[in-house]
Biotite code that builds the C-alpha atoms (Angstrom):
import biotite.structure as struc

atoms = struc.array([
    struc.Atom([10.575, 38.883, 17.130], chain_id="A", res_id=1, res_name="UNK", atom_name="CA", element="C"),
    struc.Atom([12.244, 39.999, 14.147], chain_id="A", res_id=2, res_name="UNK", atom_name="CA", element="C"),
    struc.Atom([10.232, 43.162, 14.185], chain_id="A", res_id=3, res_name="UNK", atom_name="CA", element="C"),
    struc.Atom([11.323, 43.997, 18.098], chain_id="A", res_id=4, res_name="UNK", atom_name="CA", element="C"),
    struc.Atom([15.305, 43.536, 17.155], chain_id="A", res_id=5, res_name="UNK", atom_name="CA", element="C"),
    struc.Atom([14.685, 45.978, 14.421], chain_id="A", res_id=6, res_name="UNK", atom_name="CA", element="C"),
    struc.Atom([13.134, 48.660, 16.301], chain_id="A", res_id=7, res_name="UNK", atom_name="CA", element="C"),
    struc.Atom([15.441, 47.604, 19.269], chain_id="A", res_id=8, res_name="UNK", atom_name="CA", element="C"),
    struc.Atom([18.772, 48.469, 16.771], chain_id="A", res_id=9, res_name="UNK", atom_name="CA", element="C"),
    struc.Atom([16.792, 51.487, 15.370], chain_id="A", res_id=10, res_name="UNK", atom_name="CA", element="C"),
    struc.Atom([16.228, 53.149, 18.705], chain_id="A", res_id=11, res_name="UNK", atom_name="CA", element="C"),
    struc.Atom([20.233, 52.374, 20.114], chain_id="A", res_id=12, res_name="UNK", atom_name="CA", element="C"),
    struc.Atom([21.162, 54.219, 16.651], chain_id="A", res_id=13, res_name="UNK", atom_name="CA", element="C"),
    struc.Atom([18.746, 57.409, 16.849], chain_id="A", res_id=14, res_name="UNK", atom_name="CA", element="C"),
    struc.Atom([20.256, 57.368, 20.879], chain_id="A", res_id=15, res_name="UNK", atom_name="CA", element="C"),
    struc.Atom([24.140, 57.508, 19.845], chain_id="A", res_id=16, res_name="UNK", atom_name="CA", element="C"),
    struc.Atom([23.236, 60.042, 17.154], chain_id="A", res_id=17, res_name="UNK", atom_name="CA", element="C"),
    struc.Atom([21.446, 62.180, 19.923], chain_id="A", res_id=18, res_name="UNK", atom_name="CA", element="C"),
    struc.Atom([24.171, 61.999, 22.423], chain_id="A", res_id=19, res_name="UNK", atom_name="CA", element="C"),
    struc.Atom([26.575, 62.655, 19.570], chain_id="A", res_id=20, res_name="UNK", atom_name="CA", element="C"),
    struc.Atom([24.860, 65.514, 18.538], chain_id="A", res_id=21, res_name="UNK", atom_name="CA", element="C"),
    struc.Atom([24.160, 67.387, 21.841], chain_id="A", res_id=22, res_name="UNK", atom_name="CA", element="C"),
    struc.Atom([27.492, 67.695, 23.330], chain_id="A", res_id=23, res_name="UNK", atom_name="CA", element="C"),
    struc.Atom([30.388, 69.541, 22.026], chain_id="A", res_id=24, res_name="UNK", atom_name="CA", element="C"),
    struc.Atom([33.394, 67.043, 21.904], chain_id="A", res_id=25, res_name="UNK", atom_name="CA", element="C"),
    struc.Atom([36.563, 68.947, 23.217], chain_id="A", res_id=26, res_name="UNK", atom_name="CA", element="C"),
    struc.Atom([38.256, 68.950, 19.994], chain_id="A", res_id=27, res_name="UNK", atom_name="CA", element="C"),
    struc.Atom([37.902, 72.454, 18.827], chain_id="A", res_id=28, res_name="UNK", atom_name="CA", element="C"),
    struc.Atom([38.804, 73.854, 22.040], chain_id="A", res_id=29, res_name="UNK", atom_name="CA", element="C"),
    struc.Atom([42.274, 71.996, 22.199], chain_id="A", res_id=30, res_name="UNK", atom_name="CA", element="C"),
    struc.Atom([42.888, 73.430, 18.603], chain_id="A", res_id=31, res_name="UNK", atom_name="CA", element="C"),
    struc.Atom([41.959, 76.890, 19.740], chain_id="A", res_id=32, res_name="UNK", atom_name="CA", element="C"),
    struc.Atom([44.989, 76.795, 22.854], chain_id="A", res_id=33, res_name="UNK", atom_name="CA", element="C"),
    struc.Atom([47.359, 74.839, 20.889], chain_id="A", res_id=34, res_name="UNK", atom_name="CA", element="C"),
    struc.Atom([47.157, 77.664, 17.690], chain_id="A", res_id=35, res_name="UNK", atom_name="CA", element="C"),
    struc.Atom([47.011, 80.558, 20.837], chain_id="A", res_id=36, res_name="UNK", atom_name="CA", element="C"),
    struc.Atom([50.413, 78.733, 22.341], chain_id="A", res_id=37, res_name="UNK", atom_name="CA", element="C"),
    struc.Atom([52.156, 78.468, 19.123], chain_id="A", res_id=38, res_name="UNK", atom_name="CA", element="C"),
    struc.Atom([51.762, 82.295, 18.273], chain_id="A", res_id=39, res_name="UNK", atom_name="CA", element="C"),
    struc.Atom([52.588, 83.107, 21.940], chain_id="A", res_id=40, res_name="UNK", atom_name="CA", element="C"),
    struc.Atom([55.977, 80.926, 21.635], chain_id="A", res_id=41, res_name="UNK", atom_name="CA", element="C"),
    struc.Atom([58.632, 82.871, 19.859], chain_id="A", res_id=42, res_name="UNK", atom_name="CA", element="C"),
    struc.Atom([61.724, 80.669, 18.996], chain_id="A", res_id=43, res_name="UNK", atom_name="CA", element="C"),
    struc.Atom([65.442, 82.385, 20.462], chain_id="A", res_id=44, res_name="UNK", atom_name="CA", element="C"),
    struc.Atom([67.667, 81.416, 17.915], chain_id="A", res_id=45, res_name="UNK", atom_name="CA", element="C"),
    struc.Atom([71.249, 82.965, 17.942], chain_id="A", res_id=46, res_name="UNK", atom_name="CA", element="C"),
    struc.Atom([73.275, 84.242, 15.077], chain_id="A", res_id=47, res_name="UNK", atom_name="CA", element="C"),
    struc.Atom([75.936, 82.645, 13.966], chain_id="A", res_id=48, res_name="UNK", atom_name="CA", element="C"),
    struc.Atom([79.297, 84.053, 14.174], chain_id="A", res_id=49, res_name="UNK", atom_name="CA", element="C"),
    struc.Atom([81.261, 85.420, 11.397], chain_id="A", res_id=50, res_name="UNK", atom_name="CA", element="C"),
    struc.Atom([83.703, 82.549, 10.258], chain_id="A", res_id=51, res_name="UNK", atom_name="CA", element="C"),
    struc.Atom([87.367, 83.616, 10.350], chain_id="A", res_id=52, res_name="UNK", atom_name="CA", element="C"),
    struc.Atom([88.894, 84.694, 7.684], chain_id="A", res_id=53, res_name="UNK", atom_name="CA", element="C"),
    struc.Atom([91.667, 82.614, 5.951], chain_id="A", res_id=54, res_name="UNK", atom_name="CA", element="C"),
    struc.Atom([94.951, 84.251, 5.441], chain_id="A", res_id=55, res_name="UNK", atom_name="CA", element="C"),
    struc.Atom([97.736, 81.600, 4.093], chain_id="A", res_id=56, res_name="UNK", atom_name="CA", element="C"),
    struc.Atom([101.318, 81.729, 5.726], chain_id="A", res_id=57, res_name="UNK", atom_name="CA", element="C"),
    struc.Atom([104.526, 81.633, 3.479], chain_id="A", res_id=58, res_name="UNK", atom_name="CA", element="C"),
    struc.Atom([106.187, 78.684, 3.890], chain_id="A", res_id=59, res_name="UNK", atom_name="CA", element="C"),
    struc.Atom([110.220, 79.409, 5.215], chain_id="A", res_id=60, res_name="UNK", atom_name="CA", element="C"),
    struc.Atom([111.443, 76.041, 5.091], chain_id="A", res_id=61, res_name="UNK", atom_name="CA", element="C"),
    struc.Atom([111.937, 75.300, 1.053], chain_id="A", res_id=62, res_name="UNK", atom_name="CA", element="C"),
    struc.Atom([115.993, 74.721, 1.606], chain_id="A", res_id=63, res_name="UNK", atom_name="CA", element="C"),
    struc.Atom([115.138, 72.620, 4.445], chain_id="A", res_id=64, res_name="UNK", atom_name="CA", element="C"),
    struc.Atom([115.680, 69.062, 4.878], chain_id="A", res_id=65, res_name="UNK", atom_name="CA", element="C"),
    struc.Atom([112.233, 67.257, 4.671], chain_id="A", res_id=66, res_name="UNK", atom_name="CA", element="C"),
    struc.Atom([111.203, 66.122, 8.054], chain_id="A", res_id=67, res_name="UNK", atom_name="CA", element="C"),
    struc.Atom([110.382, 62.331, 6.376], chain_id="A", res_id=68, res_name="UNK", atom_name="CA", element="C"),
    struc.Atom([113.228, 62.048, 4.259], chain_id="A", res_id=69, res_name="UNK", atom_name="CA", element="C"),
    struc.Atom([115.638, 59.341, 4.342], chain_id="A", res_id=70, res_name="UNK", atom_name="CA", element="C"),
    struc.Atom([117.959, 61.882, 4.518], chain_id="A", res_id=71, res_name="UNK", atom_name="CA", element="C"),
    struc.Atom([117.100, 63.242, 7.678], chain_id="A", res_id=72, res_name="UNK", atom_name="CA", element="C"),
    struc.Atom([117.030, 59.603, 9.202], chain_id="A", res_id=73, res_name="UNK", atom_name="CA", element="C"),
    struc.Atom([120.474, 58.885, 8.268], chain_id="A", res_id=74, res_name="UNK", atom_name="CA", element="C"),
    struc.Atom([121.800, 62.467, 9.831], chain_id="A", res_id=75, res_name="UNK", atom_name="CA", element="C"),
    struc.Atom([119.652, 61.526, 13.451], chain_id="A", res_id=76, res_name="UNK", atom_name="CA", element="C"),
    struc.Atom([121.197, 58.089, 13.474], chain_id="A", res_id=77, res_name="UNK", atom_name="CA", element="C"),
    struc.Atom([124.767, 59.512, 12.609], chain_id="A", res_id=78, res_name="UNK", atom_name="CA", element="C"),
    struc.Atom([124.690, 62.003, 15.184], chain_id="A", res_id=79, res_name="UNK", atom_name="CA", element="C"),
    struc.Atom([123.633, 59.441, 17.747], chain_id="A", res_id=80, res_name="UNK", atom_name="CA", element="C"),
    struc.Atom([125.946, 57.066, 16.738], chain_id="A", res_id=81, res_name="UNK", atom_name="CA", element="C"),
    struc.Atom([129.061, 59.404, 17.140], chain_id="A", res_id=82, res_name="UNK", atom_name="CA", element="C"),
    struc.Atom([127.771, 60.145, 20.865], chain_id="A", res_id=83, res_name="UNK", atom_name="CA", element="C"),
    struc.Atom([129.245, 57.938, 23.646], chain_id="A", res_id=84, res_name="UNK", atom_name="CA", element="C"),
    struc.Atom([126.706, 56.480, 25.810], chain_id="A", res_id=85, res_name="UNK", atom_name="CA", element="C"),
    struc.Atom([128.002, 55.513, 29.078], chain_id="A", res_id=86, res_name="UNK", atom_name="CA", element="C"),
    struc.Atom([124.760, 53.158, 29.616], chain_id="A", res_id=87, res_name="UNK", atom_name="CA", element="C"),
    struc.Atom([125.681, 50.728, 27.176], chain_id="A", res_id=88, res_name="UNK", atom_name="CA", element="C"),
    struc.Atom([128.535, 49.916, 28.817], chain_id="A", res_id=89, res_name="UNK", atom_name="CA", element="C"),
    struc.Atom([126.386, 49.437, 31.662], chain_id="A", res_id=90, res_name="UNK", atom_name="CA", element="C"),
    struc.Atom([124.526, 46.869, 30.158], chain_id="A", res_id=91, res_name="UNK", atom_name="CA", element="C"),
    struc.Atom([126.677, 44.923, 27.485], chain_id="A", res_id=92, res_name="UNK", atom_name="CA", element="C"),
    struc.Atom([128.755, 42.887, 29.794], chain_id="A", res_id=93, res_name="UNK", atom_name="CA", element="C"),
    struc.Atom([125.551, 41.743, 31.888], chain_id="A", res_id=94, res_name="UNK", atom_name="CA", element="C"),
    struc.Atom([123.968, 40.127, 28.173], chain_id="A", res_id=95, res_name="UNK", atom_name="CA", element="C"),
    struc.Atom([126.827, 38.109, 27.319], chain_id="A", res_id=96, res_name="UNK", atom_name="CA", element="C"),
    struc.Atom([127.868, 36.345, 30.722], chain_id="A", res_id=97, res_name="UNK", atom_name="CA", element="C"),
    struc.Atom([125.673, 33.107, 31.646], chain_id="A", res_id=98, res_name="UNK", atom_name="CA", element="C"),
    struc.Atom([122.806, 34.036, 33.997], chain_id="A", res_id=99, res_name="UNK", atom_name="CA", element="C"),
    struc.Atom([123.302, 31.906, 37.658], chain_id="A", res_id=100, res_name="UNK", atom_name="CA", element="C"),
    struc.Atom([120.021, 30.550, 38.740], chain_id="A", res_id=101, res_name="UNK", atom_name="CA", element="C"),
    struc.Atom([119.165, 32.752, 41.736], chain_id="A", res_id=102, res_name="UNK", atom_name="CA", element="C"),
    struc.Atom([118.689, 35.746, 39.056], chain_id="A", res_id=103, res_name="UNK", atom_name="CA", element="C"),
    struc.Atom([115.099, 33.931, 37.965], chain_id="A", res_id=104, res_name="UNK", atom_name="CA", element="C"),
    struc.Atom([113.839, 34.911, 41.480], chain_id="A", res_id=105, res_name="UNK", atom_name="CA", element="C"),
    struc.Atom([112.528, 38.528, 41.635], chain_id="A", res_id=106, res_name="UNK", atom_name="CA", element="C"),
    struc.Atom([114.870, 40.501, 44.807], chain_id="A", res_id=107, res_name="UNK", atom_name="CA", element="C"),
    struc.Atom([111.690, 40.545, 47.359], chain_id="A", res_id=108, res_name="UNK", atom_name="CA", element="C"),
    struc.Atom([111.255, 36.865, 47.016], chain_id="A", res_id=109, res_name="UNK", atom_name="CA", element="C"),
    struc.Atom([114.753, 36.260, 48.260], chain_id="A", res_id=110, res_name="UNK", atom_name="CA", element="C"),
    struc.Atom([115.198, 36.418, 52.262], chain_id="A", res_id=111, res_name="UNK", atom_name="CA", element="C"),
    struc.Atom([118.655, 36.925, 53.936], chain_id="A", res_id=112, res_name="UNK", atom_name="CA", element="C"),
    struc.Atom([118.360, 34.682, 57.131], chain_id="A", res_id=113, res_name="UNK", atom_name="CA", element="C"),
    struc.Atom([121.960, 34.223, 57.562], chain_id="A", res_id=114, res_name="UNK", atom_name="CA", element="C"),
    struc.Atom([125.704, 34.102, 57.186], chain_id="A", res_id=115, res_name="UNK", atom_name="CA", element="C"),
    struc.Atom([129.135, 32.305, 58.099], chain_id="A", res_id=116, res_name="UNK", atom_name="CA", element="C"),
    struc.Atom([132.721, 32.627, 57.068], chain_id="A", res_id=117, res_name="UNK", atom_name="CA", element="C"),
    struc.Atom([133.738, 30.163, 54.630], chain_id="A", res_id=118, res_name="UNK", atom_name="CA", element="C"),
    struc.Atom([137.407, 29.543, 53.820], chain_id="A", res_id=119, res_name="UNK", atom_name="CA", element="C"),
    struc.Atom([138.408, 33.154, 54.875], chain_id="A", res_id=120, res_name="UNK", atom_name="CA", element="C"),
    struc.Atom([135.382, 35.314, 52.889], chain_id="A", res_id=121, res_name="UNK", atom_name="CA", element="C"),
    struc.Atom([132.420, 35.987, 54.228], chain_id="A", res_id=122, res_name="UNK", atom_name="CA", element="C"),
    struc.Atom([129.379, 34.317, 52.597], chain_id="A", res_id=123, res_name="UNK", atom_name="CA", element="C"),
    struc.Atom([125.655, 35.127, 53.142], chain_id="A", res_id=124, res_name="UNK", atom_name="CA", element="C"),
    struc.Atom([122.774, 32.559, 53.797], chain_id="A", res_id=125, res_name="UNK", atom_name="CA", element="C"),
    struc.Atom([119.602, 32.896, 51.643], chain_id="A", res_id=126, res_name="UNK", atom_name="CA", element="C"),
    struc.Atom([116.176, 31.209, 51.593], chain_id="A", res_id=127, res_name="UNK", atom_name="CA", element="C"),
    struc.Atom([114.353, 30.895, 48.413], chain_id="A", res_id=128, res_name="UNK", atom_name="CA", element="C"),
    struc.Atom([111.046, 28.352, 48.148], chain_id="A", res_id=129, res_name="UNK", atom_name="CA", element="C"),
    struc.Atom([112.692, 27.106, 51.275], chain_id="A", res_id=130, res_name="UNK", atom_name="CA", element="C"),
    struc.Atom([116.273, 26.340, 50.197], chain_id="A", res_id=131, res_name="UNK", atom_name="CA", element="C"),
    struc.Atom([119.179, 28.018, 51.466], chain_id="A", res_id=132, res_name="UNK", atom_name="CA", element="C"),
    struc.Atom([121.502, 29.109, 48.996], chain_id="A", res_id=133, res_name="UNK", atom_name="CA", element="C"),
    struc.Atom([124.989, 30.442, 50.023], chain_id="A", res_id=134, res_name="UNK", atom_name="CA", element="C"),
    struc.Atom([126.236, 33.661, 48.195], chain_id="A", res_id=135, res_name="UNK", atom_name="CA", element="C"),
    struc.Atom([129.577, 35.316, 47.841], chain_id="A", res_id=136, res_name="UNK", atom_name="CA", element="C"),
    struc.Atom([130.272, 39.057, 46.724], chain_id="A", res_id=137, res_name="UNK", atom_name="CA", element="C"),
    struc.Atom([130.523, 38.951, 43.026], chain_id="A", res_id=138, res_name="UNK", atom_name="CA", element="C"),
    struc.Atom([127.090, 36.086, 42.792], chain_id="A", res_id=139, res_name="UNK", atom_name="CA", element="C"),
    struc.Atom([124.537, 37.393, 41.000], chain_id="A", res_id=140, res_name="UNK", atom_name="CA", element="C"),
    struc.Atom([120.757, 37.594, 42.168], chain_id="A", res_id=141, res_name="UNK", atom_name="CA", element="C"),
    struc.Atom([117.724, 39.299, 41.365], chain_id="A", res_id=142, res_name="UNK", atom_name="CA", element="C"),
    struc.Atom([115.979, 39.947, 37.761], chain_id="A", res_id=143, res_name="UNK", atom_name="CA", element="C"),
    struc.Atom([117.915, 43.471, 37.675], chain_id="A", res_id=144, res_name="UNK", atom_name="CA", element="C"),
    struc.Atom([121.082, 42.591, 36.804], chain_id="A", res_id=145, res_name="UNK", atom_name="CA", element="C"),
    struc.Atom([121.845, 42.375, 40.709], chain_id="A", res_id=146, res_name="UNK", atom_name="CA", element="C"),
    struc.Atom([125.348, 41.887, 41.446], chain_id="A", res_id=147, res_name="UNK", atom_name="CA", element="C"),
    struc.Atom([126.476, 41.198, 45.229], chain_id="A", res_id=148, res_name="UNK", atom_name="CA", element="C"),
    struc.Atom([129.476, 43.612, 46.239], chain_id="A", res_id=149, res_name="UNK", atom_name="CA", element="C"),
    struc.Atom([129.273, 43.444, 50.297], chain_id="A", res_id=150, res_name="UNK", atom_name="CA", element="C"),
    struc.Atom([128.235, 40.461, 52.441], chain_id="A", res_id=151, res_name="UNK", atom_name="CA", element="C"),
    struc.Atom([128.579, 41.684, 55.897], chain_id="A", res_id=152, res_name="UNK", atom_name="CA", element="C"),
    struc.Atom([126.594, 39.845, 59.567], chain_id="A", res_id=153, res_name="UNK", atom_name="CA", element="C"),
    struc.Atom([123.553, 41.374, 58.783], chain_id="A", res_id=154, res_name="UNK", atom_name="CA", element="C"),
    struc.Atom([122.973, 42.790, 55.283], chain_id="A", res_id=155, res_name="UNK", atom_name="CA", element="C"),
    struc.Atom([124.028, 41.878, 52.033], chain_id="A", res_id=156, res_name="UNK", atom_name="CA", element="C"),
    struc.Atom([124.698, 45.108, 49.411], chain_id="A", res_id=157, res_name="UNK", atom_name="CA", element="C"),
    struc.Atom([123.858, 44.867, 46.070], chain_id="A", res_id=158, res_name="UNK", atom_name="CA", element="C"),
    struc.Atom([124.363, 46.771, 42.622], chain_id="A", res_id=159, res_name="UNK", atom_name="CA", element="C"),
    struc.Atom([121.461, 46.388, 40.218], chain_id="A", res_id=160, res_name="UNK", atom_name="CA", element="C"),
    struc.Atom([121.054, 47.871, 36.823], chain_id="A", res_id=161, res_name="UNK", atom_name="CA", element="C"),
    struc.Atom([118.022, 49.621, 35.824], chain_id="A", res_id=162, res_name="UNK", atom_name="CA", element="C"),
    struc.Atom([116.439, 51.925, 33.267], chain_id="A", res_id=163, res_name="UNK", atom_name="CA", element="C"),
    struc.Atom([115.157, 55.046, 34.380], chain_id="A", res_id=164, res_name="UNK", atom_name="CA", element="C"),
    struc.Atom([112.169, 57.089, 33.151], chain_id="A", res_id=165, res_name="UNK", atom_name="CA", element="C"),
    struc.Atom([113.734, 58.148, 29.323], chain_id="A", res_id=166, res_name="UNK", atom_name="CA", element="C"),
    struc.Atom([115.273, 54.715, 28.921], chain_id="A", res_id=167, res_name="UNK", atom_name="CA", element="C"),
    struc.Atom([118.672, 55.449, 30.292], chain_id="A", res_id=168, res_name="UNK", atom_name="CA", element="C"),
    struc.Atom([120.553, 52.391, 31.907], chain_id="A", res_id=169, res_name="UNK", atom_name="CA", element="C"),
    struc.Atom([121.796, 53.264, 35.497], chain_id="A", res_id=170, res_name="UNK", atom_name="CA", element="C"),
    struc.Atom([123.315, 51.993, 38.614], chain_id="A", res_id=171, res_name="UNK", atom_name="CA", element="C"),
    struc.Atom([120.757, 51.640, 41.873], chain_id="A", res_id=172, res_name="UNK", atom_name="CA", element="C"),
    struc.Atom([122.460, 50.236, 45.253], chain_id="A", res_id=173, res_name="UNK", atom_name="CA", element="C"),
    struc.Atom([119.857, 47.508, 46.731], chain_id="A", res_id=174, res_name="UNK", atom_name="CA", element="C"),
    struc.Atom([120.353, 45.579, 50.272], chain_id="A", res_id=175, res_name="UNK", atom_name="CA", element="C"),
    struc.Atom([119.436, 42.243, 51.647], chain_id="A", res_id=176, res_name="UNK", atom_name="CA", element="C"),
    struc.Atom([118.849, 42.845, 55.572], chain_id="A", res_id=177, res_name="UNK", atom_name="CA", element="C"),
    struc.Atom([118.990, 39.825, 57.939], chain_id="A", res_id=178, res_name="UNK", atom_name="CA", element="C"),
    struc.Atom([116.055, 38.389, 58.815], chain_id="A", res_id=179, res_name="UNK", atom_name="CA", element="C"),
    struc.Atom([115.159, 38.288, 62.659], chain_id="A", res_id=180, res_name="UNK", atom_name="CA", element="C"),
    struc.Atom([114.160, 34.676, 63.339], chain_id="A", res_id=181, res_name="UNK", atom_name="CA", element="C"),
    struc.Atom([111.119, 34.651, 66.109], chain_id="A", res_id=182, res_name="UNK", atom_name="CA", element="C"),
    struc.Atom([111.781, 32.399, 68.781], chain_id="A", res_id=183, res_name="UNK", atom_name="CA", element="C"),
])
């Protein structure tokens, strides 16, 4: 039995060494087209450009004041502080005068749905959260500064303070229309 394994392991070797031998394996071939490709391939590679040549610039500002300097500082803020802005008056009377409660509520969120004549002045009839509040010209309302200067049947005219796009403080006219009830 031992004998037939031998010559059974024998015979499956001399068979693998025969097929082995007999065939060309496809090795040699694919090294043969890969070397034929990679002489046929010619890389494209671009020159570089020239680099620019340096030529320094003389500096013209030596008497000049140094655009960091304290000293430079000082001479903006001096030249903006002998300037007049009109804006600050604007603004300066509205920070120092105790805010009335209606100017919590943003100006959309305030509805004009009426108004009466109360002891000779006109007054105008506003819901907020559902509660009617009654204004007079000269109330304040709105979170811009909005000051009421006309309360008429129908509308109510305001003057709000704003900034504009640089920053400036400026007067904007704003109205409260009356608001139709649907019966």
């Amino acid at each position: 039995m031992r004998a037939t394994h031998c010559a059974l392991a024998v015979s499956v070797m001399l068979v693998l060494l025969g097929t082995a031998g007999c065939g060309s394996s496809g090795q040699e071939e694919l090294q043969q087209w890969m070397a034929e490709q990679r002489n046929a391939t010619k890389p494209k590679v671009q020159p570089l450009p020239e680099p620019t040549k340096f030529s320094p610039q003389i500096y013209s500002q030596e008497g000049a004041i140094e655009p960091f300097s304290n000293q430079k500082l000082a001479q903006a803020l001096k030249r903006d502080s002998n300037q007049p802005t009109a804006n600050a008056a604007l603004i300066t009377p509205e920070l120092s005068r105790r805010k009335e409660p209606l100017e919590a509520v943003p100006l959309d969120a305030v509805v004009m749905v009426g108004s009466l004549i109360k002891v000779g002045q006109p007054v105008a009839l506003v819901r907020v959260d559902n509660l009617i509040y009654q204004l007079r010209v000269g109330n304040h309302v709105g979170q811009n500064y909005g000051r009421i200067t006309q309360v008429t049947e129908t509308s109510l005219g305001l003057r709000e303070i704003v900034q504009d796009a640089v920053g400036e403080w400026i007067e904007r006219p704003a109205t409260l229309q009356l608001l139709e009830g649907s019966k």
